[in-house]
Every structure is written in structure tokens, then in C-alpha cells.
FIVO-875571 format. One record per residue (C-alpha): residue in three letters; x, y, z. Coordinates in Angstrom, 3 decimals, decimal comma, m for minus. Each point is the difference from the previous one (the first is absolute). Layout:
<recs>
+------+----------+----------+----------+
! type !        X !        Y !        Z !
+------+----------+----------+----------+
!  ALA !        X !        Y !        Z !
...
+------+----------+----------+----------+
</recs>
This chain:
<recs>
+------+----------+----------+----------+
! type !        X !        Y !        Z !
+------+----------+----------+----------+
!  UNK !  114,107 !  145,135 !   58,036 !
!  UNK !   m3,573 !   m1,583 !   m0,490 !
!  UNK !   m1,831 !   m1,945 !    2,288 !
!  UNK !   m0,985 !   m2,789 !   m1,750 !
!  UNK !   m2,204 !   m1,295 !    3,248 !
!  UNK !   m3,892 !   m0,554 !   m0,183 !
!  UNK !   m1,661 !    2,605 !    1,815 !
!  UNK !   m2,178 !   m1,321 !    2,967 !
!  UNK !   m1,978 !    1,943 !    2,450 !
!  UNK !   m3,144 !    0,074 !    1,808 !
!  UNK !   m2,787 !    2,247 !   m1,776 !
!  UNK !   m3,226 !   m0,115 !   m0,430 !
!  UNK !   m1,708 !   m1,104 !   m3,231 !
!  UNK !   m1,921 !    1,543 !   m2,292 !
!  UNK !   m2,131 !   m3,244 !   m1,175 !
!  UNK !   m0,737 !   m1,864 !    3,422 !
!  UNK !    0,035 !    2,954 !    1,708 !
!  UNK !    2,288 !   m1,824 !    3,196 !
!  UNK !    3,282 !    1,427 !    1,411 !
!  UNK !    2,360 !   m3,113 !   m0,663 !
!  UNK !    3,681 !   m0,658 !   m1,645 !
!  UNK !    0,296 !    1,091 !   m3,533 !
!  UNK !    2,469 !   m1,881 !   m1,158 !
!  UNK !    1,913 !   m0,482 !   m3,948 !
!  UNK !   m3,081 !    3,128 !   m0,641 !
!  UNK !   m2,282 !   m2,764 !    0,882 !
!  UNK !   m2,362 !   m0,166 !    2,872 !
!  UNK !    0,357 !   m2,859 !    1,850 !
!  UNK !   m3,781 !   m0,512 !    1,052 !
!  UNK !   m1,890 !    0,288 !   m3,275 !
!  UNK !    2,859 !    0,217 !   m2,510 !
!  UNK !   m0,550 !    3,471 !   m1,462 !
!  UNK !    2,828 !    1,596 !   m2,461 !
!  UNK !    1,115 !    2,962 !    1,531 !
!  UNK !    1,928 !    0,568 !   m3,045 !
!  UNK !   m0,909 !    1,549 !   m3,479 !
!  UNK !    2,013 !   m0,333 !   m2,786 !
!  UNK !   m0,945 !    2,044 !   m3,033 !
!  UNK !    1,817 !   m2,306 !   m2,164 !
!  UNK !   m1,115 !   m3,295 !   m1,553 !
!  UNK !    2,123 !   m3,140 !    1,785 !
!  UNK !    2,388 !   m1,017 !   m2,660 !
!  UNK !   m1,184 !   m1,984 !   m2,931 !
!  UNK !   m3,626 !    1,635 !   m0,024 !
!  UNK !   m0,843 !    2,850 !   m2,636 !
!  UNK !   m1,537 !    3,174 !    0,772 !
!  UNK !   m3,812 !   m0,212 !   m0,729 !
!  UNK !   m0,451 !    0,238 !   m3,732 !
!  UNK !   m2,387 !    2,739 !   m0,415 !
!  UNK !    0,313 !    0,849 !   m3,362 !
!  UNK !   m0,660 !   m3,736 !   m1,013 !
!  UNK !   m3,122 !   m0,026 !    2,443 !
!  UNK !   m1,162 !    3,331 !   m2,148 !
!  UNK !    0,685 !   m2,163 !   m3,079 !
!  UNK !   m1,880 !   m3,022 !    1,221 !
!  UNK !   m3,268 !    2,250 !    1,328 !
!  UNK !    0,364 !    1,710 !   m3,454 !
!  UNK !   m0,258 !   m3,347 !   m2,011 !
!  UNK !   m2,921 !   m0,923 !    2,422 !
!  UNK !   m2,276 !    2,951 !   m0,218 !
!  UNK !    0,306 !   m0,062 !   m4,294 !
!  UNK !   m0,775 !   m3,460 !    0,099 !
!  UNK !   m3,135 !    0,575 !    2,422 !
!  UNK !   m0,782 !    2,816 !   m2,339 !
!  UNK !   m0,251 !   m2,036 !   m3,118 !
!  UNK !   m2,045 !   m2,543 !    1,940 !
!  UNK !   m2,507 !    2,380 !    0,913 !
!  UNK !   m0,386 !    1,849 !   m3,393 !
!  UNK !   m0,411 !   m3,356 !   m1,822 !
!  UNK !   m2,686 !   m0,940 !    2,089 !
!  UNK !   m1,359 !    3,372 !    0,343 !
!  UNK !    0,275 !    0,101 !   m4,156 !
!  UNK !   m1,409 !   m3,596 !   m0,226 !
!  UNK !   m2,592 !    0,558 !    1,786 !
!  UNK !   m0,871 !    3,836 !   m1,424 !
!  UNK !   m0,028 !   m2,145 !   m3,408 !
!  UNK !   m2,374 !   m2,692 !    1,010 !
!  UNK !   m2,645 !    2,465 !    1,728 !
!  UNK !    0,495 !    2,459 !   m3,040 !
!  UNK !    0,806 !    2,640 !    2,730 !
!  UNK !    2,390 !    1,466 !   m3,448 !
!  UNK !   m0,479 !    3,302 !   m2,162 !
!  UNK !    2,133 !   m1,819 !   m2,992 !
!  UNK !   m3,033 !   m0,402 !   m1,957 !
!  UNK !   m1,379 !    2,912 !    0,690 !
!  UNK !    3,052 !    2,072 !   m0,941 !
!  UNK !    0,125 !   m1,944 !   m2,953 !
!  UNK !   m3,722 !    0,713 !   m1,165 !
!  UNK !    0,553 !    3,891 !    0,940 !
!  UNK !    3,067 !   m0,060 !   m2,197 !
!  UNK !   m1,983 !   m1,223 !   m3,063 !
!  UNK !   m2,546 !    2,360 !    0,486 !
!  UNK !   m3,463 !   m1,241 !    1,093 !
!  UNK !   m2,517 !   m0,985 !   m2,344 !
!  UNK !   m3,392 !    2,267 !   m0,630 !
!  UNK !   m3,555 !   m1,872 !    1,884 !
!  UNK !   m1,657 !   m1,722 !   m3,027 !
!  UNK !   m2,953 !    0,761 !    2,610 !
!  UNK !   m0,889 !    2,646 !    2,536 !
!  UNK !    1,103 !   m0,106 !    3,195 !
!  UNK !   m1,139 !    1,945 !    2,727 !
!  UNK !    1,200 !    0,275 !    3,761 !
!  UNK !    2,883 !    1,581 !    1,933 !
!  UNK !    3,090 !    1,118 !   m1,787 !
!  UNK !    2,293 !   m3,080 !    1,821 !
!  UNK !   m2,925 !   m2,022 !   m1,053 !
!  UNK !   m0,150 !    1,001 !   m3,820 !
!  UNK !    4,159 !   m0,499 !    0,262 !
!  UNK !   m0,267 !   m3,640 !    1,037 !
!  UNK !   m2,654 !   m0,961 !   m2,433 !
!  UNK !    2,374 !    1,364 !   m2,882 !
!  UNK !    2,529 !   m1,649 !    1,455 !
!  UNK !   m1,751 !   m3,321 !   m0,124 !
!  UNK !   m1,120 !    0,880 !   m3,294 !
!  UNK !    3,729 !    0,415 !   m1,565 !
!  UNK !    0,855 !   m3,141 !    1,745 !
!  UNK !   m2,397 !   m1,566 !   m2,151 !
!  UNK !    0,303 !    1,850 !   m2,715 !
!  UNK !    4,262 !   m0,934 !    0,218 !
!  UNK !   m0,184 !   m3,686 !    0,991 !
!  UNK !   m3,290 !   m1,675 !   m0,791 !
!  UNK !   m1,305 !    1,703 !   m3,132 !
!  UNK !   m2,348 !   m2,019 !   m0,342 !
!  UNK !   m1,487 !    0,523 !    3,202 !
!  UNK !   m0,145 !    3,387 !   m0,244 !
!  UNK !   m1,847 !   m0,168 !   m3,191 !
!  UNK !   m2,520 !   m1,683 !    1,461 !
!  UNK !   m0,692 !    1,990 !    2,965 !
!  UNK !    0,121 !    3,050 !   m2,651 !
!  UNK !   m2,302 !   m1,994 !   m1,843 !
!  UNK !   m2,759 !   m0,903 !    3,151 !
!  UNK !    0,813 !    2,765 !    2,750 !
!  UNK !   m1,690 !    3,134 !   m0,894 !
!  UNK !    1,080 !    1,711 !    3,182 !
!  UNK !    1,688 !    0,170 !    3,165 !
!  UNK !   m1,440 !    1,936 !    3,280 !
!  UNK !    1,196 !    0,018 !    3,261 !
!  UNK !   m2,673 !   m1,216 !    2,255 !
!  UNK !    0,918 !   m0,423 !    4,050 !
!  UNK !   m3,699 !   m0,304 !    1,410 !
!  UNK !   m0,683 !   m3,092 !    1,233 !
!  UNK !   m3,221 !   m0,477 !   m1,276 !
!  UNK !   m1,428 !   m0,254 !   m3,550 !
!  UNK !   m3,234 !    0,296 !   m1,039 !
!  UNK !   m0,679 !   m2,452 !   m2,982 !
!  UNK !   m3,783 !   m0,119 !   m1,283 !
!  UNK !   m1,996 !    1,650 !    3,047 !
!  UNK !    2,102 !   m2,716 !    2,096 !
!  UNK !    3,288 !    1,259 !    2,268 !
!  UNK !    2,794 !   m2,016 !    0,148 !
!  UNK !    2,707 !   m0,343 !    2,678 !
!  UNK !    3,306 !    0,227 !   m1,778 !
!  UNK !    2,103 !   m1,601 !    3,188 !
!  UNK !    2,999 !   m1,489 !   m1,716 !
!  UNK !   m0,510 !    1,025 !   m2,933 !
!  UNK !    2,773 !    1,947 !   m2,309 !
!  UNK !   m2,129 !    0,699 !   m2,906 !
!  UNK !   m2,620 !   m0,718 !   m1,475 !
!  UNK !   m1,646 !    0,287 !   m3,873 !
!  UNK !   m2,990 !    0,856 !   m2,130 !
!  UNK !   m0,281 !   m2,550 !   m1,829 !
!  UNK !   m2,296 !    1,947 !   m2,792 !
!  UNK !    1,567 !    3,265 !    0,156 !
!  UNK !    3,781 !   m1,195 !    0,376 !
!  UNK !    0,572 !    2,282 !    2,780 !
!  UNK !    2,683 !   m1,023 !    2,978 !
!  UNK !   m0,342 !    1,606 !    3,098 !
!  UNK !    3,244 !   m0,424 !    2,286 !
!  UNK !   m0,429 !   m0,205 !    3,681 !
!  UNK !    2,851 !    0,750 !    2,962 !
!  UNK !    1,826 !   m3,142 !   m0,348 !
!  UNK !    0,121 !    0,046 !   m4,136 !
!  UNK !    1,353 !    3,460 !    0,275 !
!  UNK !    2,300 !   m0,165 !    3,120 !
!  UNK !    1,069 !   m2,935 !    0,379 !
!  UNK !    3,227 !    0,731 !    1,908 !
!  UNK !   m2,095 !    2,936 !    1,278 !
!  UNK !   m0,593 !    3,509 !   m0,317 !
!  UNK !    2,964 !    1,981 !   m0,849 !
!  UNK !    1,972 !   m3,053 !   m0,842 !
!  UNK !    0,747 !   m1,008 !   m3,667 !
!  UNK !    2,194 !   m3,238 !   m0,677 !
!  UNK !    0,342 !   m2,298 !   m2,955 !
!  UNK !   m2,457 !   m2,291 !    2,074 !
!  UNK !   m2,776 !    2,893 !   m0,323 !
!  UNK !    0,514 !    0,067 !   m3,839 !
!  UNK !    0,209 !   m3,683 !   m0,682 !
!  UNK !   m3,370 !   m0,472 !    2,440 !
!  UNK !   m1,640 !    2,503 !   m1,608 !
!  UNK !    0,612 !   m1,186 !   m3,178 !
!  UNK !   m1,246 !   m3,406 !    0,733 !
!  UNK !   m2,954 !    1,426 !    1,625 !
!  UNK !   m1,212 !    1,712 !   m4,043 !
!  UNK !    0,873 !   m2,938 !   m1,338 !
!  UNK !   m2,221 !   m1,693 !    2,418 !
!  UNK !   m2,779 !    1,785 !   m0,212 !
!  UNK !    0,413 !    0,255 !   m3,747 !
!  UNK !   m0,364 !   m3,994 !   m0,010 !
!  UNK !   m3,617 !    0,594 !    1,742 !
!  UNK !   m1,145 !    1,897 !   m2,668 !
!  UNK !    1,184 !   m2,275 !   m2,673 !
!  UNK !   m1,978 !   m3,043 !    2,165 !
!  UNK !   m3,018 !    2,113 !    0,026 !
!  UNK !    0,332 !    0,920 !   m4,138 !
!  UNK !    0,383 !   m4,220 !   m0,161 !
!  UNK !   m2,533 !   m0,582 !    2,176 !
!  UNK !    2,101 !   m1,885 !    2,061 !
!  UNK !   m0,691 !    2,332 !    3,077 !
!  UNK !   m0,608 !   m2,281 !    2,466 !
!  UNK !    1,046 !    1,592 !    3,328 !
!  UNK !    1,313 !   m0,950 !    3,526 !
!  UNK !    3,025 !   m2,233 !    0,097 !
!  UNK !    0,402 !   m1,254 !   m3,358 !
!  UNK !    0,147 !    3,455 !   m1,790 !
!  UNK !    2,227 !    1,270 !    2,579 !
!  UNK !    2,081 !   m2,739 !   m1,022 !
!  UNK !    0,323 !    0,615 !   m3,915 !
!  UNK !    0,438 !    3,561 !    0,705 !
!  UNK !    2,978 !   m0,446 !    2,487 !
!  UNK !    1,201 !   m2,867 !   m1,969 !
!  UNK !    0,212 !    2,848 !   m3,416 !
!  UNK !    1,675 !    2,674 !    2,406 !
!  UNK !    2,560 !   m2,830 !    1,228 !
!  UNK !    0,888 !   m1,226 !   m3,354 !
!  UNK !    0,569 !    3,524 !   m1,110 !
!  UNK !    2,048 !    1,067 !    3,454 !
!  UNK !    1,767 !   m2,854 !   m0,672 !
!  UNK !    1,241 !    0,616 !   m3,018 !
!  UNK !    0,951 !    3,865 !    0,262 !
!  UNK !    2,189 !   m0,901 !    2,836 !
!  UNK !   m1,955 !    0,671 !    3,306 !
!  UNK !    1,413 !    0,433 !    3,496 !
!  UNK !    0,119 !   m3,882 !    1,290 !
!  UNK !   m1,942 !    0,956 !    3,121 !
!  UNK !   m3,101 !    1,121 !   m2,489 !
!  UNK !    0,150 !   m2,658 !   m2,128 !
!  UNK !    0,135 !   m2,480 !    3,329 !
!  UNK !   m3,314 !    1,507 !    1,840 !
!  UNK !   m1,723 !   m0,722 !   m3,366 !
!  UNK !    1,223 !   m3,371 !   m0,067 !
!  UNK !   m1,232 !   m0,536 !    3,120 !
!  UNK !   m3,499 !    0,778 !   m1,210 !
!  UNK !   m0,184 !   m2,204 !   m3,250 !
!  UNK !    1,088 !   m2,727 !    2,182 !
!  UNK !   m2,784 !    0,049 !    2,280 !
!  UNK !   m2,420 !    2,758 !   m1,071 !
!  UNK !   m2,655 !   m1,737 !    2,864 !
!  UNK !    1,974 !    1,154 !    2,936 !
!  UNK !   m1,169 !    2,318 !    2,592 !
!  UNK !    2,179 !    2,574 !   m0,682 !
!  UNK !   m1,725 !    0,497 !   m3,270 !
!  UNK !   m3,479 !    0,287 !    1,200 !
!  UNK !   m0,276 !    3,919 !   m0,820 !
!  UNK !   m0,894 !   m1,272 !   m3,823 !
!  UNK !   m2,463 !   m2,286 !    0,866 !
!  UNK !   m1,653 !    2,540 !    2,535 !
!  UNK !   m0,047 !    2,527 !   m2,831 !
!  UNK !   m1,425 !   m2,241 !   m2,416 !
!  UNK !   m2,765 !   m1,285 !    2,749 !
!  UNK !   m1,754 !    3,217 !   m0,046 !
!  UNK !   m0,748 !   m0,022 !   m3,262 !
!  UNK !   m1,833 !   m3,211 !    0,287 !
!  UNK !   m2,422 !    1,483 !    3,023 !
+------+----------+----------+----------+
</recs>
């Protein structure tokens, strides 16, 4: 026969740590379960686990696709892509209409820029063909320009005006950086010969007139062409940013340039 009758002794417990009556498993001072039941009371489920897994699942894939559209979004604006790059290698890269001397990487980015051109803005690139008559990589930071030296601070290239030839400093070459290569290299560089081919037109016009407002058309011909071949956002904003206010401090490196010509 079964005894049916609540057990209830004196013991000491576990929780409080006092020697009292433990009573219905419960101790009487602070209420601690002596008991343990491995079963859920009646009514409640056993913990769902594999819908938990399910849940977490769902969760993580929808943090994933979060993260790679704004990783994506963002590689798109910057131009931190190879799309166009792969594209122009797949096409085959067009032969220099001019020389162009430097580094191997440095020779590969200037074709580069060159079959941009030569793909999306034909016209541009017959006119750089037409008033670039070479291309050398030039990192010193001084030039020496009719017995008079030059600081180049800031500056990405610069031109000859009467011999056509561009000389492309750090920045114009690596613009991401040295062992880098991006679409936003390509599309910079690009702009930066169609820049400097603008100068050389001026100076053919006569309309060379320096500092500021020469800076401006020039920027204002490589924008117009970016613009239309599809540049990185990012790019297209920074240049933006200088026809809007070509005065501001930031852009001071021109001006500087241009100063020492005038002492």
C-alpha cells in the first residue's frame, strides 16, 4: 500500500543554508523546492529547439543580406569594384596612341584609362590622342619649369602645355594606393588625361589663364565626361564639390601652384 502522506522532516537546506522543517519539499524559511521534476507541469511543451534553430536561422540570413547590401552599396558608390575592369580586360586593351613610360602597374592603369575612353567617350579619347603626346610617371615633388622649381604639393599632374606631355604624380597614379587597382583608380585616372588634355587645348586657344578659373574648365570637362561614362557616385560627388565652390580652402594646392609662376 502507498503512503499517500506529505513527507515532513527537519533538514537542513541547501539555499538558506539553516537547519529548519522541510516540509511538502519546501523549506519553510526561504521557500526553496527541494524537488526536481524533469518533466514539464502539465499543459507546458518541452522547449522547442528545433523552432529556436529555425528562428536564429531566418535571423542570421536576414542580417546577412543586410550587410552585403550595404557592403555592395557602398563598394558601388566608392568604386571599390573590379566590374569594369574585368570588363575592359575581356575586350582586350587598346594600344597607347602615345608613349608611356613608368612602372609596369603604372603603364597597366594608364591603358586602362585609355580603353575606358577609348569604349565610352570616343570622343574624348580622340582628343587626348589628338593633344597628349605622352605619358610619364613622375613622383618627385618638385619640377623645374624655366630655371624656376616648383613645389608640386597637391598636385596629381601636371602638363606641357607646348610639348603635350603629362606627367602623372602619386595621387594620379594611385589613387586607392599602391598595389591597389579599383574601378575608382581607372575612372580617376581617366578624368585626370582628360583634364590635363583640356589645359593644353586652353593654352592652343589662348585661353590659358591659370589659378582657379582654369582649374575650373578643366574639372568641369573631366566631370562632364565621368559623368557620362558612368563613374563611381563617390568620384563624381568630390568633383561636384569643387565646381561648386572652387574658392574653398581645401582647394588651395592649385592656386599655390599657379602662385609660383607669377614670382
Amino acid at each position: 500500500m502507498e503512503d499517500h502522506r506529505e513527507d515532513t522532516f527537519f533538514g537542513r537546506c541547501p539555499n538558506c543554508g539553516k537547519f529548519t522543517l522541510i516540509q511538502h519539499n519546501l523549506c519553510t524559511r526561504c521557500g526553496f523546492s527541494l524537488a526536481w521534476d524533469p518533466y514539464p507541469p502539465p499543459g507546458e511543451k518541452p522547449f522547442p529547439l528545433p523552432h529556436m534553430l529555425v528562428r536564429v536561422a531566418a535571423f542570421l540570413g536576414a542580417l546577412a543580406f543586410v550587410l552585403y547590401f550595404t557592403l555592395y552599396t557602398f563598394s558601388t558608390f566608392e568604386g571599390y569594384s573590379r566590374e569594369t575592369i574585368a570588363q575592359l580586360e575581356q575586350t582586350g586593351l587598346v594600344a597607347a596612341p602615345m608613349p608611356v613610360n613608368g612602372p609596369p602597374d603604372v603603364v597597366k592603369r594608364v591603358k586602362l584609362a585609355l580603353t575606358l575612353l577609348h569604349n565610352r567617350a570616343p570622343h574624348y579619347y580622340d582628343r587626348v590622342a589628338a593633344q597628349v603626346t605622352s605619358i610619364s610617371f613622375a613622383p618627385e615633388g618638385r619640377l623645374v619649369s624655366e630655371g624656376r622649381t616648383l613645389r608640386l604639393t597637391g598636385v596629381a599632374a601636371y602638363t606641357d602645355t607646348t610639348s603635350g606631355r603629362v606627367s602623372l604624380r602619386i595621387p594620379a597614379a594611385y589613387l586607392t594606393g599602391p598595389g591597389e587597382l579599383y574601378d575608382r583608380d581607372i575612372f580617376y585616372l581617366a578624368g585626370v588625361l582628360v583634364h590635363e588634355m583640356r589645359h593644353r587645348e586652353l593654352a592652343q586657344a589662348g585661353l590659358n589663364v591659370g589659378g582657379a578659373a582654369e582649374e575650373y574648365e578643366c574639372e568641369s570637362t573631366a566631370y562632364q565626361m565621368l559623368k557620362g561614362i558612368g563613374a563611381p557616385r563617390a568620384l563624381l560627388r568630390s568633383l561636384e564639390q569643387f565646381l561648386q565652390n572652387p574658392h574653398h580652402p581645401r582647394y588651395r594646392a592649385w592656386e599655390r601652384f599657379y602662385g609660383q609662376m607669377e614670382q
